[in-house]
N, C-alpha and C positions, 0 to 999 in steps of 0.2 A: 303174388302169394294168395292162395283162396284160403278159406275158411277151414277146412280140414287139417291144413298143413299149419294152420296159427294151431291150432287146437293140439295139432302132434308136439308144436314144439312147445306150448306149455306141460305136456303131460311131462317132458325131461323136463320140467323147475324141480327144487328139491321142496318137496312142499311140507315134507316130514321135516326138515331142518327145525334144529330144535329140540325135537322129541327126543331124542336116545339120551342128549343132554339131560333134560328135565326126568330122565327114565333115572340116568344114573343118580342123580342126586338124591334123589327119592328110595335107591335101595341103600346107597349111604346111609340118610336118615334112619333107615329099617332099621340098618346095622349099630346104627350109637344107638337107637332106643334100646336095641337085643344086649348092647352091653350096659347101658345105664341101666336095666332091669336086675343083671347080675351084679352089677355093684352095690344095686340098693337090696339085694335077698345078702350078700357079704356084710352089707355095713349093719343091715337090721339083725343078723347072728352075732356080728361080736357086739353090739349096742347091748343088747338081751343079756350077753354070757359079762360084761364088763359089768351091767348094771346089779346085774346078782352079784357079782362077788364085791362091790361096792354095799350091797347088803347087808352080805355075809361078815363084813368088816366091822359091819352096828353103827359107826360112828366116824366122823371126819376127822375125830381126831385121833385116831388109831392109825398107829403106824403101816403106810398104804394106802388109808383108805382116803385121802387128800388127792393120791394119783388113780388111786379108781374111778373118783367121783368126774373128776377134767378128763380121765377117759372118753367116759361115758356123755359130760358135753358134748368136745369132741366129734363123738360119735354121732349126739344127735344131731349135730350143724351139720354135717358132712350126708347124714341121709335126707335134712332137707334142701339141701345142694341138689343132691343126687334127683331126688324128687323134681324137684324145681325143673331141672336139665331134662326129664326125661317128660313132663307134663308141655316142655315148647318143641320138645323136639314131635310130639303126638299133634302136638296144632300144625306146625310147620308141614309137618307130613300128611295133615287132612288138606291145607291148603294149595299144595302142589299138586295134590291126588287130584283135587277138584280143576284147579287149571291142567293139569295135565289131560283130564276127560272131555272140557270143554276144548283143547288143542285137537285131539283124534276125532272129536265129532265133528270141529268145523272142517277139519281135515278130509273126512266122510264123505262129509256135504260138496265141497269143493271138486273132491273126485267122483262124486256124481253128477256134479251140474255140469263139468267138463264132461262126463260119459254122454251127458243127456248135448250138449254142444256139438257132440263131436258127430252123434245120432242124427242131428237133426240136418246136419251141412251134409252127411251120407247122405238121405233124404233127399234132400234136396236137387244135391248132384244128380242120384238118380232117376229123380222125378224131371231134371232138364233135359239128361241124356236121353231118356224114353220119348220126352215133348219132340227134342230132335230127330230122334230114329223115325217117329211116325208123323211128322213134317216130312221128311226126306221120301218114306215109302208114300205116305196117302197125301202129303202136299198137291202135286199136281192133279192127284183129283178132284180135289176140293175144291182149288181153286179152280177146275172145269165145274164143277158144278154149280158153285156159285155163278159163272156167265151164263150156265143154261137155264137154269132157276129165274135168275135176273131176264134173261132175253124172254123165258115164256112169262112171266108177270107182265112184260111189258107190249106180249100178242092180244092175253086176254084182256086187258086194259084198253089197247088200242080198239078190240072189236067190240067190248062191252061199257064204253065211258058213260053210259047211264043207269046203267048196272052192275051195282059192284059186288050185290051180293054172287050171281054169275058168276062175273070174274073171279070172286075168292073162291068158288065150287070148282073152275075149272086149277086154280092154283092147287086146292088140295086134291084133284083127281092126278095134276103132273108131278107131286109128292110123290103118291103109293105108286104109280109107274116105273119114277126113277128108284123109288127103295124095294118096289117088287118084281116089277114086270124084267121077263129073263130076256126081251129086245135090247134092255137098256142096261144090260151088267155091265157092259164095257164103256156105256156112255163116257168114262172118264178118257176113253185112250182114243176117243173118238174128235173128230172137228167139231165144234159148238153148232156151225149151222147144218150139221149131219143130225144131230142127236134133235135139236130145234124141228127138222123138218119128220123126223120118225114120230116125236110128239106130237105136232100137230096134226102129221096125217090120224095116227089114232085117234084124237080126239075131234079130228074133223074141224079144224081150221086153218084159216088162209092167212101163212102171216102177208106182211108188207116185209119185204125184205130190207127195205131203202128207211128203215126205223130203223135198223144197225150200222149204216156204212160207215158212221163217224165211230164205229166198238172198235179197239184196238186189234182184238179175234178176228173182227171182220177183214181189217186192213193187213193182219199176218197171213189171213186165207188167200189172199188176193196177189199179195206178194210172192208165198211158197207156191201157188197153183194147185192148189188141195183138189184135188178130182171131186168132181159133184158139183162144189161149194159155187154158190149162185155169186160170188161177187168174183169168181175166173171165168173167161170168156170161154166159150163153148172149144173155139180154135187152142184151147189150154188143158182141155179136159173139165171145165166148168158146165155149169147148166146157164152162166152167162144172164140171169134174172136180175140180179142187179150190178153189173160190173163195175169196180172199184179203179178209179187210175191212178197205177201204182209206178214211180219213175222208175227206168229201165225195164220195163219189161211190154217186148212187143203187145199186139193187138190187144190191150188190154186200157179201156178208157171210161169216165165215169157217164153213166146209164146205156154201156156197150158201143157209145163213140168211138173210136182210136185218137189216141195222144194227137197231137200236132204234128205233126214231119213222120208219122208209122205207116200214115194210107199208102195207097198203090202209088207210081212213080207218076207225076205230072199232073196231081192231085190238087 
């Protein structure tokens, strides 16, 4: 399972779980506060209208006015009930307001760090798919160029070991060659000691061929019978300069010998 597919299947958790709970409760609360309001605008009209006619009465001891007065008690326990009830139901409901803000934020956060997760494993993906596609197209030239690069470092080396400044001057002349000159656009689709020998002719040196014969290109060229390539004998299509002996394969032996048992009969 890669990284995209963790990431999809977090996105199905329920990550709101919780919320709608905490929603509904919170409009409950609305709702007793929206009625504890109206009970306490009820209780403070008959409190007022009891307490006047407990007024009106003058005195406790007039007939009534004993039950106007425990009315109006009454009445005012009851509105500060009502009060009381409606001032925790106003905290209760700041309090859940506030966790419920901090739930949807981390919530936020969460589905954005998962967006940014899931971003970065796209990314990624297709920054490996692309590494792959142009391995696959430009691999094998690369990796030719790196033997030719590598083989002519090691011409100018060989003809210049007391001089390296040289040799670095002729390394950056067989740069801008291979990155400009239009003989050497195909160098990638070419045989190493094809491209090796078009460079040195330009530049006017002689390699030693017999400095490659232990390169693994050397010992492919010699194998396959690459036409030209100085480590196939001339009888192969080679130029036969430095012949490589390669098992099974006729007249083909190392500095243009034949193998053991390939001479002419009675040899």
């Amino acid at each position: 399972m890669n990284a995209v597919t963790d990431i999809a299947g977090q996105d199905a958790e329920p990550l709101d779980e919780g919320v709608e709970g905490a929603r509904a409760r919170l409009r409950a609360l609305g709702r007793a506060s929206a009625v504890g309001l109206i009970l306490l605008d009820v209780v403070e009209t008959l409190a007022l209208k009891t307490a006047q006619a407990a007024a009106d009465e003058g005195a406790i001891g007039k007939a009534g006015g004993l039950t106007a007065v425990a009315a109006a008690k009454d009445l005012s326990l009851a509105y500060a009930k009502v009060s009381r009830s409606i001032r925790q139901s106003v905290m209760l409901e700041d309090k859940l307001e506030t966790a419920l803000r901090d739930r949807v934020s981390g919530l936020e956060d969460a589905r954005r760090a998962r967006a940014l997760k899931r971003a970065e494993a796209e990314a990624a993906r297709a920054a490996a798919d692309a590494k792959a596609e142009f391995q696959r197209v430009h691999g094998p030239r690369l990796a030719r160029e790196a033997l030719v690069i590598e083989a002519m470092e090691q011409v100018t080396y060989s003809l210049h070991r007391e001089d390296l400044e040289a040799a670095g001057a002729l390394d950056r002349e067989v740069a801008e060659l291979l990155e400009e000159g239009a003989d050497y656009a195909d160098y990638g689709d070419r045989p190493v000691s094809e491209t090796v020998k078009r460079l040195c002719k330009a530049l006017v040196l002689d390699p030693d061929w017999e400095d490659f014969d232990q390169e693994d290109w050397a010992k492919e060229e010699a194998k396959a019978g690459v036409a030209g390539s100085p480590y196939v004998s001339m009888e192969r299509g080679g130029s036969g300069e430095c012949v490589l002996a390669v098992r099974g394969l006729q007249g083909v032996g190392l500095a243009g010998v034949a193998p053991p048992g390939t001479g002419p009969p009675g040899a």
